[in-house]
N, CA, C and O atoms as a MOPAC input file, in Angstrom:
PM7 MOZYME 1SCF
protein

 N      0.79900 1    -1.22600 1     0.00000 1
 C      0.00000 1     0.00000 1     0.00000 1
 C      0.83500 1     1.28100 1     0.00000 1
 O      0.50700 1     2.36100 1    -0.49100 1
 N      1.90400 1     0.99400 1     0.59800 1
 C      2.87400 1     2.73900 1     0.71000 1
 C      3.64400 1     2.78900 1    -0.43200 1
 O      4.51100 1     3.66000 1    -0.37400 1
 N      3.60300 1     1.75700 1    -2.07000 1
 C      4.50800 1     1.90800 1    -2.96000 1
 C      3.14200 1     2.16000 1    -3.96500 1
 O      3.59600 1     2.40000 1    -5.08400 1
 N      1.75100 1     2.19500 1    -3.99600 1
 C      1.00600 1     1.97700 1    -5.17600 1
 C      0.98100 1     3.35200 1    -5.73100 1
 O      0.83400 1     3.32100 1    -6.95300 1
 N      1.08600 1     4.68400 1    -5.18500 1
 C      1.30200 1     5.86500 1    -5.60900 1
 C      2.45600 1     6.14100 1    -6.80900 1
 O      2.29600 1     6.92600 1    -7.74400 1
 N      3.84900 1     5.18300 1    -6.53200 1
 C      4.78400 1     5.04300 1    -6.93000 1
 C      4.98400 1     4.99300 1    -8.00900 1
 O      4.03100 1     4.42600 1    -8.54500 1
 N      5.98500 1     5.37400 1    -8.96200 1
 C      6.13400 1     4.54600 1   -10.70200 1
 C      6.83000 1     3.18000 1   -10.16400 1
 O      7.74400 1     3.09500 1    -9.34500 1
 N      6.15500 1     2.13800 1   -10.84100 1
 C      6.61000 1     0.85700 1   -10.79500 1
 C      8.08400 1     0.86100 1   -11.67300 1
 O      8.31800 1     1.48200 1   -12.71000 1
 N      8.76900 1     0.18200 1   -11.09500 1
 C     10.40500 1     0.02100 1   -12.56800 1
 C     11.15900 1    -1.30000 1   -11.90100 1
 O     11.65100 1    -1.71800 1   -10.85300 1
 N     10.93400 1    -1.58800 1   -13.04100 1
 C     11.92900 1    -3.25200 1   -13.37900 1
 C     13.62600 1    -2.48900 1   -13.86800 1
 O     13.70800 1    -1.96300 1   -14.97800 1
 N     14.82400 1    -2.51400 1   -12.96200 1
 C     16.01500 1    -2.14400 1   -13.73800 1
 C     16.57000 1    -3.67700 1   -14.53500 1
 O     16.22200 1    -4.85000 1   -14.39500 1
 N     17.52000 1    -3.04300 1   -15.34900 1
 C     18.23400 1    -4.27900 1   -16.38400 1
 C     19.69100 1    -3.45900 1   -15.79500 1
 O     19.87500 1    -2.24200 1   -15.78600 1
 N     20.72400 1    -4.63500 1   -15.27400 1
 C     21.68500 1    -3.88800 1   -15.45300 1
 C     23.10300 1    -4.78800 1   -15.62000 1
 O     23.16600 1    -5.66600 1   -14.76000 1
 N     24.05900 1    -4.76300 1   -16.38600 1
 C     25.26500 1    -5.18700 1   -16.57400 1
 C     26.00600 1    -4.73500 1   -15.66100 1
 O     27.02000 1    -4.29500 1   -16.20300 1
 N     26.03700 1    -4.64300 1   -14.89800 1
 C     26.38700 1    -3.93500 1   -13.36900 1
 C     28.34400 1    -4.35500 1   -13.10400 1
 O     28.91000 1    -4.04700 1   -12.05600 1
 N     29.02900 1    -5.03100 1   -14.20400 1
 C     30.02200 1    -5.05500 1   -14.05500 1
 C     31.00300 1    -4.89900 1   -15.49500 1
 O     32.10400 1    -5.44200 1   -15.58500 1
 N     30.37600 1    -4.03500 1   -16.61800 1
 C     30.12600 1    -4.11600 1   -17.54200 1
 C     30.73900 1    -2.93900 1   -17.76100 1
 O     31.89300 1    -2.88400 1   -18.18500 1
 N     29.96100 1    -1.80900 1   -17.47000 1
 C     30.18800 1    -0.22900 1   -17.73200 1
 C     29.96800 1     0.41600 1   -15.80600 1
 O     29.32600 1     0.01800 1   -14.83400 1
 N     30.82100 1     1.45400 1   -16.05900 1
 C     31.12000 1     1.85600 1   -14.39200 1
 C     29.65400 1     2.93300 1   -14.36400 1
 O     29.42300 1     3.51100 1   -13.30200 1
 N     29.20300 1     3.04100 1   -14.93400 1
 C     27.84100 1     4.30300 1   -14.69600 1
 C     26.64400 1     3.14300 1   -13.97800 1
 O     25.85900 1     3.60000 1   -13.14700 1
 N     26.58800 1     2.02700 1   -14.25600 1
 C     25.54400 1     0.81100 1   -13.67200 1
 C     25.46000 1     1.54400 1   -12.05000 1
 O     24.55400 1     2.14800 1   -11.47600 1
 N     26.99400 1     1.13500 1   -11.60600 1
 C     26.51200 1     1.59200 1   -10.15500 1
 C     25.62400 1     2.61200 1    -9.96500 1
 O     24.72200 1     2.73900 1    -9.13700 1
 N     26.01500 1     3.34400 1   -10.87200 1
 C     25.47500 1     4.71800 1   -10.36900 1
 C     24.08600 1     4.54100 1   -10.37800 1
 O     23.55300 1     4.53800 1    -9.26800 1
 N     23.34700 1     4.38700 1   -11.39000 1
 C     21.86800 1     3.79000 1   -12.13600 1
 C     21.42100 1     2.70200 1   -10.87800 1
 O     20.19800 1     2.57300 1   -10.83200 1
 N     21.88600 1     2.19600 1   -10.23400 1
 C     21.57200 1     0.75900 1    -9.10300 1
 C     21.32400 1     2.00600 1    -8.18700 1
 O     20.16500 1     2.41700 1    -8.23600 1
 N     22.35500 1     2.83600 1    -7.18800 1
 C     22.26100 1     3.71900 1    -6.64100 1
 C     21.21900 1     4.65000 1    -6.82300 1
 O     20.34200 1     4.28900 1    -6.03800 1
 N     20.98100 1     5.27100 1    -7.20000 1
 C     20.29900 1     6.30000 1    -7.59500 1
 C     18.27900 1     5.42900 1    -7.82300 1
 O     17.26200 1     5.62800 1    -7.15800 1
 N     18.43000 1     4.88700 1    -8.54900 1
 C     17.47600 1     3.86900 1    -8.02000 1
 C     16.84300 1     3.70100 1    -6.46100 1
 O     15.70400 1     4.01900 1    -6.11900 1
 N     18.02800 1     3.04100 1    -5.51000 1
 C     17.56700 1     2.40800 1    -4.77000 1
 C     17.57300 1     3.78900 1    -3.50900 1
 O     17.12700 1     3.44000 1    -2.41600 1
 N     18.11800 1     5.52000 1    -3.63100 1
 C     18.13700 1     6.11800 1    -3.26600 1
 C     16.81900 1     6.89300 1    -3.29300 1
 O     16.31600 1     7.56300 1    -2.39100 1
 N     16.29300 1     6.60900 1    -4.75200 1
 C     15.31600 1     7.09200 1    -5.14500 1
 C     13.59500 1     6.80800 1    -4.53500 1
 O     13.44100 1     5.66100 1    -4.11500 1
 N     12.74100 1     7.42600 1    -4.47900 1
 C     11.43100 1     6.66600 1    -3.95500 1
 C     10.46100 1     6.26000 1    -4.90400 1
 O      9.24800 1     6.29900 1    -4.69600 1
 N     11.21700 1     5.71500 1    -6.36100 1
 C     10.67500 1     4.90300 1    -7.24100 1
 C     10.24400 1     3.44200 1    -6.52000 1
 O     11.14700 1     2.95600 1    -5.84000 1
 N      9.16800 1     2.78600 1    -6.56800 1
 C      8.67600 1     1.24800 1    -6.52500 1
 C      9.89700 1     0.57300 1    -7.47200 1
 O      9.81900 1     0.53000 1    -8.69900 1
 N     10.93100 1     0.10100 1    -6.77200 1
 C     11.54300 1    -0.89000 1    -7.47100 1
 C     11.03300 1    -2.01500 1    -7.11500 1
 O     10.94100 1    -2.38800 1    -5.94600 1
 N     10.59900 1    -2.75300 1    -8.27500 1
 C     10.25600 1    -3.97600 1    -8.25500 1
 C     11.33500 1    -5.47800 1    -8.47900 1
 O     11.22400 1    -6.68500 1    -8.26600 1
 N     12.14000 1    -4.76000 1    -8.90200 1
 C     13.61100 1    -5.88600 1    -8.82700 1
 C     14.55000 1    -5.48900 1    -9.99300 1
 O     14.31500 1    -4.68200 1   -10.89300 1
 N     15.84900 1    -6.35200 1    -9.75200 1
 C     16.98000 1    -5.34200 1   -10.73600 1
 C     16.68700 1    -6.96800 1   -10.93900 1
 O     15.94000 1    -7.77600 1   -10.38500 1
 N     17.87500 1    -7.04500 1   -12.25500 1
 C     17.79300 1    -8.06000 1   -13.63700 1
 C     19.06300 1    -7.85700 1   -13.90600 1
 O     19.35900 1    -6.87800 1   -14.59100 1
 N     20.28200 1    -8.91800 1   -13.32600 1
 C     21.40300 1    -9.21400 1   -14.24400 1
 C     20.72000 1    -9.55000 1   -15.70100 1
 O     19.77600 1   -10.17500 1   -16.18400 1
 N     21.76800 1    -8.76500 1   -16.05600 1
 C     21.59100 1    -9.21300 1   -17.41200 1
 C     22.99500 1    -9.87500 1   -18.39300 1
 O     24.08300 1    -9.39200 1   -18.07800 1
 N     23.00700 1   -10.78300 1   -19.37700 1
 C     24.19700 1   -10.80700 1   -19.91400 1
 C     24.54000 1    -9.30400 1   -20.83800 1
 O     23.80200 1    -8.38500 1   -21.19100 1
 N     25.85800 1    -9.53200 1   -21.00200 1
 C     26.56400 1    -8.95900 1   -21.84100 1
 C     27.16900 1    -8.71400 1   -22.64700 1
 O     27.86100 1    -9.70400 1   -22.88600 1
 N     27.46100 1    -7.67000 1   -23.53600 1
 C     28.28000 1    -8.48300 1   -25.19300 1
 C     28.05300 1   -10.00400 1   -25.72700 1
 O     27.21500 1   -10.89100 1   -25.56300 1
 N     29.77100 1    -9.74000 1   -26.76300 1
 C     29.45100 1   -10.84400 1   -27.32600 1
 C     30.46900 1   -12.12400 1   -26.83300 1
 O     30.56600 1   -13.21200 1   -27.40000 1
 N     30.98800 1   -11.80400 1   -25.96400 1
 C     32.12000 1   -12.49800 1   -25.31500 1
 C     31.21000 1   -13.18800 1   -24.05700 1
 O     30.88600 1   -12.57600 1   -23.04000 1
 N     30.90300 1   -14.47100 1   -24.33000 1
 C     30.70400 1   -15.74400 1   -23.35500 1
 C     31.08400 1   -15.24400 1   -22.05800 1
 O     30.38800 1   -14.91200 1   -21.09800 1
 N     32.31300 1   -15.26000 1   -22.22700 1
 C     33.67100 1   -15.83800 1   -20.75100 1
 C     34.22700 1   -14.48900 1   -20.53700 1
 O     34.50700 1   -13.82900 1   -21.53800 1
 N     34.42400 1   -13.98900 1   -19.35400 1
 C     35.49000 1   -12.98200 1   -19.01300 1
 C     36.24500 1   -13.85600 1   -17.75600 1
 O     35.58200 1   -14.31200 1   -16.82500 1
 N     37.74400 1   -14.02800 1   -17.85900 1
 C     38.44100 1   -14.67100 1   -17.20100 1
 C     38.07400 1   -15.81100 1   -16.74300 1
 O     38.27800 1   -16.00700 1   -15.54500 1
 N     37.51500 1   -16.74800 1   -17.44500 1
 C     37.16200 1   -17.91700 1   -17.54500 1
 C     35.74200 1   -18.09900 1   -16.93400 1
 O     35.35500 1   -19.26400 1   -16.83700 1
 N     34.77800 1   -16.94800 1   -16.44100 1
 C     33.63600 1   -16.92300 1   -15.71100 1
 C     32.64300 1   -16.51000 1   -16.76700 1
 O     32.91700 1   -15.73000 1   -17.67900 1
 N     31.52900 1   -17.05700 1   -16.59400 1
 C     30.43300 1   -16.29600 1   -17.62400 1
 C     29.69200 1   -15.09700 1   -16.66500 1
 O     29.57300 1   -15.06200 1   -15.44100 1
 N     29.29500 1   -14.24600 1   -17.58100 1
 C     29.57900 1   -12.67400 1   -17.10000 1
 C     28.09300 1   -12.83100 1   -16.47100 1
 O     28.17900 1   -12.58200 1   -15.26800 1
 N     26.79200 1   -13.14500 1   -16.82700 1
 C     25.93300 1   -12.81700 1   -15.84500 1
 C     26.19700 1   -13.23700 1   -14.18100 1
 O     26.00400 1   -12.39500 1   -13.30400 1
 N     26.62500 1   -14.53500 1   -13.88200 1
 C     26.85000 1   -13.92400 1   -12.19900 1
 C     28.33200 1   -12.97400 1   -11.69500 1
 O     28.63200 1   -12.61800 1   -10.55600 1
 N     28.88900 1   -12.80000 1   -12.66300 1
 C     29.63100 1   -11.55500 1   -11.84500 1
 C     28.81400 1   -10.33000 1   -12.19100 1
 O     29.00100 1    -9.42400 1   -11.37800 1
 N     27.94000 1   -10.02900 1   -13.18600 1
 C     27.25000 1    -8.50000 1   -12.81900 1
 C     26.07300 1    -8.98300 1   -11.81700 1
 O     25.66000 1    -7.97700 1   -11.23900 1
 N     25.28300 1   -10.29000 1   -11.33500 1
 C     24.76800 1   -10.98100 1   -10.73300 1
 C     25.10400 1   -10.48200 1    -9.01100 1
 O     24.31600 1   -10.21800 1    -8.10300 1
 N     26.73100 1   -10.49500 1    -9.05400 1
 C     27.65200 1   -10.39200 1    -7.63800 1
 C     27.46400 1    -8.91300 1    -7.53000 1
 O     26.87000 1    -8.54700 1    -6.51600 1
 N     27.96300 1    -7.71700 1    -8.61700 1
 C     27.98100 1    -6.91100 1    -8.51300 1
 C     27.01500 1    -6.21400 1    -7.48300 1
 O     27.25500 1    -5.71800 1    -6.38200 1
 N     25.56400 1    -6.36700 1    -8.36800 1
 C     24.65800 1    -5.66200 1    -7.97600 1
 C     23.94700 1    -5.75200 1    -6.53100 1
 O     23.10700 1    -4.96000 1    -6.10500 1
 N     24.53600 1    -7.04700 1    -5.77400 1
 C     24.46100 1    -7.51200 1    -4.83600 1
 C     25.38000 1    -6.25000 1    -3.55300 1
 O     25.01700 1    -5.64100 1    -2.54700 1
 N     26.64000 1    -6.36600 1    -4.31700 1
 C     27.49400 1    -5.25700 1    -3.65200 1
 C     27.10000 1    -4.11300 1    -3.20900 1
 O     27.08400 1    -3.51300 1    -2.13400 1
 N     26.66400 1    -3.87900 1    -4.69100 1
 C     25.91100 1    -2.52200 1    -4.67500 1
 C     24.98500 1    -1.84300 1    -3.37300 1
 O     25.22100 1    -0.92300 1    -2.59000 1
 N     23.79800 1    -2.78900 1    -3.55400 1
 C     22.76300 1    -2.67800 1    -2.60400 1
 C     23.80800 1    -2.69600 1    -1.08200 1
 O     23.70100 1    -1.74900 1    -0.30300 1
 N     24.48100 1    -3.48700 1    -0.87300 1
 C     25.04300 1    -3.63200 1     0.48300 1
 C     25.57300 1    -2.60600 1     0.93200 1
 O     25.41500 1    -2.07600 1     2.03200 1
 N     26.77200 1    -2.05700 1    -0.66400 1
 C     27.42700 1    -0.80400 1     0.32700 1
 C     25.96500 1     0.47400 1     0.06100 1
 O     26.21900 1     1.63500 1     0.38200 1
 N     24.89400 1     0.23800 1    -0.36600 1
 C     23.74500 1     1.39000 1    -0.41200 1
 C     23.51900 1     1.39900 1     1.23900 1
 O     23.79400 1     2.42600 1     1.85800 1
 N     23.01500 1     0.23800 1     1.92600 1
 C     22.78400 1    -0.10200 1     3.15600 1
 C     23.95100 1     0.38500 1     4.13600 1
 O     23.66900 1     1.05500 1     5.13000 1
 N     24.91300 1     0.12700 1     3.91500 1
 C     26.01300 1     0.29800 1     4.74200 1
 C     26.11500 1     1.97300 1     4.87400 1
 O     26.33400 1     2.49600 1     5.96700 1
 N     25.94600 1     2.70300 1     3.72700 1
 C     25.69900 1     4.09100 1     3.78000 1
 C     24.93900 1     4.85200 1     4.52200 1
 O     25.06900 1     6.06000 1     4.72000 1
 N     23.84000 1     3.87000 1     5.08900 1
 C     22.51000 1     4.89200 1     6.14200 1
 C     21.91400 1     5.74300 1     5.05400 1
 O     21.35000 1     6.71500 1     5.55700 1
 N     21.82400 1     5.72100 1     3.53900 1
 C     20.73200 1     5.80600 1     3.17700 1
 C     19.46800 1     5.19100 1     2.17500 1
 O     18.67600 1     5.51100 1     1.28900 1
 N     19.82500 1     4.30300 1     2.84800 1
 C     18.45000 1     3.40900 1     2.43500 1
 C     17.48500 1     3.08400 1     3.49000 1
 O     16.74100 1     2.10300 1     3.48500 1
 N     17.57700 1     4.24300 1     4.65200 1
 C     16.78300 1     3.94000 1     5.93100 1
 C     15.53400 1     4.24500 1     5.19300 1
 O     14.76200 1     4.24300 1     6.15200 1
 N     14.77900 1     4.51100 1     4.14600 1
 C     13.59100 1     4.86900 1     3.85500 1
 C     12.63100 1     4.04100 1     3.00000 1
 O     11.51100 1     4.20800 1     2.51900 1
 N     13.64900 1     2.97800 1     3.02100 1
 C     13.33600 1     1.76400 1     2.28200 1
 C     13.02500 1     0.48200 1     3.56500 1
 O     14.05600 1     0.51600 1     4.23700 1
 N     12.30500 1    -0.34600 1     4.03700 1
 C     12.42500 1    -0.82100 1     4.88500 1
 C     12.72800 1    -2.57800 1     4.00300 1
 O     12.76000 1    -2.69800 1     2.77800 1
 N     12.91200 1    -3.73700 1     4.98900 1
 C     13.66900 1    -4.68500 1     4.13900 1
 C     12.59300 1    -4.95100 1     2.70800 1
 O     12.89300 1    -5.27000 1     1.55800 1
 N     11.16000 1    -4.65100 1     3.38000 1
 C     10.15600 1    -5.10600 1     2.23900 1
 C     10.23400 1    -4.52600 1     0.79300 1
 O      9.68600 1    -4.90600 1    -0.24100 1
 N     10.96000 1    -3.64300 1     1.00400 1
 C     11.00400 1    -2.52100 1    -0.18900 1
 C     12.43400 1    -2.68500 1    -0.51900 1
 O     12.55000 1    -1.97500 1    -1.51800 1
 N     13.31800 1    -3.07800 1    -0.32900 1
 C     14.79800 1    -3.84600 1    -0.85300 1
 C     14.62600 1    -4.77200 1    -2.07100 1
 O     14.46800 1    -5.97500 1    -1.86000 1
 N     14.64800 1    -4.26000 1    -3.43600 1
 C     14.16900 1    -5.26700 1    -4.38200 1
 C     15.34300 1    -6.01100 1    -4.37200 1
 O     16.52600 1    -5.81800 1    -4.09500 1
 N     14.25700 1    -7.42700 1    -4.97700 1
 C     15.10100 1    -8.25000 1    -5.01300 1
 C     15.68200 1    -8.65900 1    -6.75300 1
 O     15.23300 1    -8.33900 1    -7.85300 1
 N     17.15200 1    -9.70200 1    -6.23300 1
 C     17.96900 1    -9.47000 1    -7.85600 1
 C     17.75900 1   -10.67700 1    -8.40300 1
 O     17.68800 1   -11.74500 1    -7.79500 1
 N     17.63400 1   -10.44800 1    -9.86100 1
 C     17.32500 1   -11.46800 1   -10.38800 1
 C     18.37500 1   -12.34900 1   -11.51500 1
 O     18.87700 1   -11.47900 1   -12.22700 1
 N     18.79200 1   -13.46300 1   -11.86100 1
 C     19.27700 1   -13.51800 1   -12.55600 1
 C     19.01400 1   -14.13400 1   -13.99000 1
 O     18.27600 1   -15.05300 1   -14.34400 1
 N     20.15100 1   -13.04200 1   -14.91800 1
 C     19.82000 1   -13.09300 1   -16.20200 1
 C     20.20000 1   -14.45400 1   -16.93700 1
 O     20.79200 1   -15.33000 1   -16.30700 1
 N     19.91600 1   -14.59300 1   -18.03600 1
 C     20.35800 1   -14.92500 1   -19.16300 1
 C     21.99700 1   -15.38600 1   -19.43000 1
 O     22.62800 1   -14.51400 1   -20.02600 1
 N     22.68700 1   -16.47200 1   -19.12200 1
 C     24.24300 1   -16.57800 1   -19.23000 1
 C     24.59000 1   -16.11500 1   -20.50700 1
 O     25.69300 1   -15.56800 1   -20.51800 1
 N     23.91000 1   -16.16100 1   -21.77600 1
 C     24.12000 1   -16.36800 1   -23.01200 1
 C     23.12700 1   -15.27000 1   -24.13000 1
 O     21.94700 1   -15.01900 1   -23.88700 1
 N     23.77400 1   -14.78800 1   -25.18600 1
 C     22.64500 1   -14.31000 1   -25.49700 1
 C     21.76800 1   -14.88100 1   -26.56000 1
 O     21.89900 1   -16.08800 1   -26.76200 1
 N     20.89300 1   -14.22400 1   -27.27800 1
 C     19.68700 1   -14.79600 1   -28.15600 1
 C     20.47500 1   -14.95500 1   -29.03100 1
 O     21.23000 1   -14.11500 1   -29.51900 1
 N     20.35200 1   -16.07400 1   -29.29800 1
 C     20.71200 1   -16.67400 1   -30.93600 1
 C     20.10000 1   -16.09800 1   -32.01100 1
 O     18.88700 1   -15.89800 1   -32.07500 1
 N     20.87600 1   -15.83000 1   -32.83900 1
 C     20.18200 1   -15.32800 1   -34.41400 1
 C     19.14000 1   -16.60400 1   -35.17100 1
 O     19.77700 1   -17.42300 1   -35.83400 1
 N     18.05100 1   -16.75000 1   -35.12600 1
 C     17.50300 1   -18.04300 1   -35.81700 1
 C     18.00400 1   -18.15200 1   -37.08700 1
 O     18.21300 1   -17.22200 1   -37.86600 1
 N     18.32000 1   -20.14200 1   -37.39400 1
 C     18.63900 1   -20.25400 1   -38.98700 1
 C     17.63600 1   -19.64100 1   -39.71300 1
 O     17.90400 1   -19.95400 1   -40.87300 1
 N     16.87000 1   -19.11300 1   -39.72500 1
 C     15.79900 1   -18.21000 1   -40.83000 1
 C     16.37200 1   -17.35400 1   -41.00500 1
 O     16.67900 1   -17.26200 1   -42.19400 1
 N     16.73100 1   -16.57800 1   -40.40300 1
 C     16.99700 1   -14.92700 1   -39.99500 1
 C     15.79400 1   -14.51100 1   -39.80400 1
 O     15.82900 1   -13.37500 1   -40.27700 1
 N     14.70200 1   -14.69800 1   -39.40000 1
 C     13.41700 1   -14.35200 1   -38.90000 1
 C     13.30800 1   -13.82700 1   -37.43100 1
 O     12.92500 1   -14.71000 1   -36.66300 1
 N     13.52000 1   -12.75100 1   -36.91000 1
 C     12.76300 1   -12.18700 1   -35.81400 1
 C     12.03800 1   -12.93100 1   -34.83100 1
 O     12.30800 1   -13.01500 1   -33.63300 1
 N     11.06800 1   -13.47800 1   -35.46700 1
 C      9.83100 1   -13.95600 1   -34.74200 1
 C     10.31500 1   -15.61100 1   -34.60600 1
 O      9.47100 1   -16.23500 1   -33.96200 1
 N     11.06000 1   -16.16200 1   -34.89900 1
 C     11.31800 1   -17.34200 1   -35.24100 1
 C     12.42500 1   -17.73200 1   -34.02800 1
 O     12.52400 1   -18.86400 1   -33.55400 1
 N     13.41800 1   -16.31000 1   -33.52900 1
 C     13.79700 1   -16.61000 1   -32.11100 1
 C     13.32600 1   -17.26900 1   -30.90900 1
 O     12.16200 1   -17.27700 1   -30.50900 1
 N     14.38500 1   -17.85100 1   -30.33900 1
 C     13.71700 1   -18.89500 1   -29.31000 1
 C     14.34300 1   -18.01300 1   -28.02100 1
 O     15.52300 1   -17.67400 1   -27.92600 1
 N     13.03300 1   -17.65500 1   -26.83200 1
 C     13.45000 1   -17.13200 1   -25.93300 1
 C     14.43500 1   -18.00900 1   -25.42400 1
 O     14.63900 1   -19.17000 1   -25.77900 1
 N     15.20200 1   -17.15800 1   -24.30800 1
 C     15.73600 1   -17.93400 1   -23.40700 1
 C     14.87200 1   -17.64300 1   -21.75900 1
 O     14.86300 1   -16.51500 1   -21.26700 1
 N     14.37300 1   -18.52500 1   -21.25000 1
 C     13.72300 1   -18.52000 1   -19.90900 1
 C     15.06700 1   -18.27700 1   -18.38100 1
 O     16.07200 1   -18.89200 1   -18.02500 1
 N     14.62700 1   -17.55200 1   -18.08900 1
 C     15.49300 1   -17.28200 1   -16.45000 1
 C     14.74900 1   -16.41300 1   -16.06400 1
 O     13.93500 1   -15.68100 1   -16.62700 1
 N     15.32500 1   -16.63300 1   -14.32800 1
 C     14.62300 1   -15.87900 1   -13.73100 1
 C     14.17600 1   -14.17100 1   -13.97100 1
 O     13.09700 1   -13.73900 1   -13.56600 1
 N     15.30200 1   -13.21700 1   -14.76800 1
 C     14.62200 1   -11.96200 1   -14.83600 1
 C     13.39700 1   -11.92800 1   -15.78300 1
 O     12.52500 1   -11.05900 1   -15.76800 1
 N     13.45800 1   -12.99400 1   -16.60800 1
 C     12.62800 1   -12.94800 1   -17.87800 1
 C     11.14200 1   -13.10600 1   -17.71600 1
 O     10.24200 1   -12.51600 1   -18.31500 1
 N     11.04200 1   -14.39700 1   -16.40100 1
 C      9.87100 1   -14.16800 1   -15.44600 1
 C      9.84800 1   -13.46600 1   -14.28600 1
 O      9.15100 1   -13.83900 1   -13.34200 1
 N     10.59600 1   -12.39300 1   -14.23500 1
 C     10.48100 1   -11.91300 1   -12.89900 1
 C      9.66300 1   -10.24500 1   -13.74200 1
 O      8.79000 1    -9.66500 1   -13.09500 1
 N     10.10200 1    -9.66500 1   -15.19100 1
 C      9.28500 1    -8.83300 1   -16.13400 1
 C      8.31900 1    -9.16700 1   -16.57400 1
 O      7.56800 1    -8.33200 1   -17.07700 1
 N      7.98800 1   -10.52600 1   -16.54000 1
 C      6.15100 1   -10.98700 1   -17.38500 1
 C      5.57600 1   -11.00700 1   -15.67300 1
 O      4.43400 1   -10.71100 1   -15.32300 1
 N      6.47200 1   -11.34900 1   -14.95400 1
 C      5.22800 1   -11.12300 1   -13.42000 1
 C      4.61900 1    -9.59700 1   -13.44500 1
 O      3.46900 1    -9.16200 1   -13.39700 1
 N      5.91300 1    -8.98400 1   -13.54200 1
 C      5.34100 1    -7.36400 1   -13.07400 1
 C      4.50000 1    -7.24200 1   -14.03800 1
 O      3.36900 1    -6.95600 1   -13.64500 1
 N      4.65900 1    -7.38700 1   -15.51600 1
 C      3.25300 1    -6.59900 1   -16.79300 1
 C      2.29200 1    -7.34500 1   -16.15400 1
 O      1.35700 1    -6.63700 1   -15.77900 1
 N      2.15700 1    -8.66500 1   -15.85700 1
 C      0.85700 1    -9.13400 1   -15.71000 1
 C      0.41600 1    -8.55400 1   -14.66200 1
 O     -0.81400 1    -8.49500 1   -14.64800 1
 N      1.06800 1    -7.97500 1   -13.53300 1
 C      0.61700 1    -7.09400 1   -12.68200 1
 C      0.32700 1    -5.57100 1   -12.26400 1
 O      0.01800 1    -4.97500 1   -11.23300 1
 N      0.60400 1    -5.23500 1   -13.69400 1
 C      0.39800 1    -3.46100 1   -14.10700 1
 C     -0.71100 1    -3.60400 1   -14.14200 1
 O     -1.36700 1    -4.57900 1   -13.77600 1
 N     -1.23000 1    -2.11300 1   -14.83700 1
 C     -2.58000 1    -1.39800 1   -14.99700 1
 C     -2.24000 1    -0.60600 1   -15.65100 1
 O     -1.08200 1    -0.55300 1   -16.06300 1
 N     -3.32800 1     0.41700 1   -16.00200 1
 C     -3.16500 1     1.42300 1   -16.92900 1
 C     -2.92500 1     2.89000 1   -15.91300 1
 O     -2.17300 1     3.84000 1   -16.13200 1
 N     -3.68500 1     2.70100 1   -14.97200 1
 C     -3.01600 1     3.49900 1   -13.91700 1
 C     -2.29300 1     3.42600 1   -13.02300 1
 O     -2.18600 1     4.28600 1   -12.14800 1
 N     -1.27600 1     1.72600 1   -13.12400 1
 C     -0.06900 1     1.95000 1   -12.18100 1
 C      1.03500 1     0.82900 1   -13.10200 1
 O      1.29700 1    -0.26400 1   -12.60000 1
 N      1.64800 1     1.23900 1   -14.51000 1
 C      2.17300 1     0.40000 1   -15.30700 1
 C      3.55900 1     0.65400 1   -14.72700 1
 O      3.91200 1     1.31800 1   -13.75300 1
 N      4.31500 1    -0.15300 1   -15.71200 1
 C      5.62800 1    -0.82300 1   -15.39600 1
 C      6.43800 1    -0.50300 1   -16.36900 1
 O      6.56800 1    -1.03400 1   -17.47200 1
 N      7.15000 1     0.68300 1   -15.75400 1
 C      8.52000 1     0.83600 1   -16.82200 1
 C      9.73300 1    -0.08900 1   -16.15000 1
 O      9.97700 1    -0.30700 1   -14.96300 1
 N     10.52500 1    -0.63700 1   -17.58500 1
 C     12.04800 1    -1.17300 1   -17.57400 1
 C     12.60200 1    -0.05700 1   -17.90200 1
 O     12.40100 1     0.69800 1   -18.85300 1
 N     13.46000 1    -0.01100 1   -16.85700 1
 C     14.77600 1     0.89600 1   -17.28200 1
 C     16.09200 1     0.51800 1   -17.61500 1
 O     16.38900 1    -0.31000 1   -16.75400 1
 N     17.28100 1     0.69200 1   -18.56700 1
 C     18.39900 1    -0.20200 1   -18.66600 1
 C     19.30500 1     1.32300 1   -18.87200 1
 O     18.94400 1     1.88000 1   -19.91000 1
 N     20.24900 1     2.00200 1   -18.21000 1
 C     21.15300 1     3.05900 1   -18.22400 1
 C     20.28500 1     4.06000 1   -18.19300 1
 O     20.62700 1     4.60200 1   -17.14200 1
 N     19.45900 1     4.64800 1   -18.57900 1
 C     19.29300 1     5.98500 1   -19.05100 1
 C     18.19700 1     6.56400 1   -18.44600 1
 O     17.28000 1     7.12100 1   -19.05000 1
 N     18.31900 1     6.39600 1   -16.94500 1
 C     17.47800 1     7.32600 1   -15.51200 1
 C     18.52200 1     8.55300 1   -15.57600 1
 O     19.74900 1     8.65100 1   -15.57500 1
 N     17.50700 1     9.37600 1   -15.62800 1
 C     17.91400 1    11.16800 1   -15.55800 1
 C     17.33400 1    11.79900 1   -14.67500 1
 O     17.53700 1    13.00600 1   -14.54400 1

């Protein structure tokens, strides 16, 4: 009841990827937007960074993040219920289908992928659900 006033937002973030993520995680969770949960996501086109596949290290990241947010004293306005939770992405990305057809792509299922069809199925027209991925101003 104290977030339905709120804009709802699903973040996407490569959170170990490009150094502005933190900032975008921060600013977020500083913010009194309804976060409904952040979304490792994969990255590029490179599988492996130092022999690890990159969604759980931006996975780890964003984890950090939130902690040193907490450790800061200001996320006292958030109580634990309102601490979204992280989801993880995709290890790999979408394959180009042998068609070259668009529509002919085969999702890949993980948890952020149902953690964004939960929230639409749970919008409205007067309390919808923006994704955000970098570009909060």
């Amino acid at each position: 009841p104290e977030t339905v006033h709120l804009p709802q937002v699903m973040l996407d973030t490569d959170a170990r990827n490009e150094v502005d993520d933190q900032h975008y995680i921060a600013y977020g969770l500083f913010s009194n937007l309804d976060l409904l949960g952040i979304n490792s996501i994969h990255h590029g086109s490179h599988f492996r960074h130092f022999g690890m596949a990159q969604e759980p290290i931006n996975y780890g990241e964003i984890h950090y993040i939130i902690e040193l947010s907490r450790m800061s004293g200001l996320l006292e306005h958030r109580n634990e219920n309102l601490i979204p939770r992280v989801f993880h992405g995709a290890e790999v990305c979408l394959q180009v289908p042998a068609s070259d057809k668009w529509y002919d792509t085969q999702p890949i299922k993980c948890e952020a992928s149902e953690a964004i069809l939960a929230a639409a199925r749970g919008a409205s027209p007067n309390n919808p659900v923006a994704s955000a991925r970098h570009r909060v101003q």
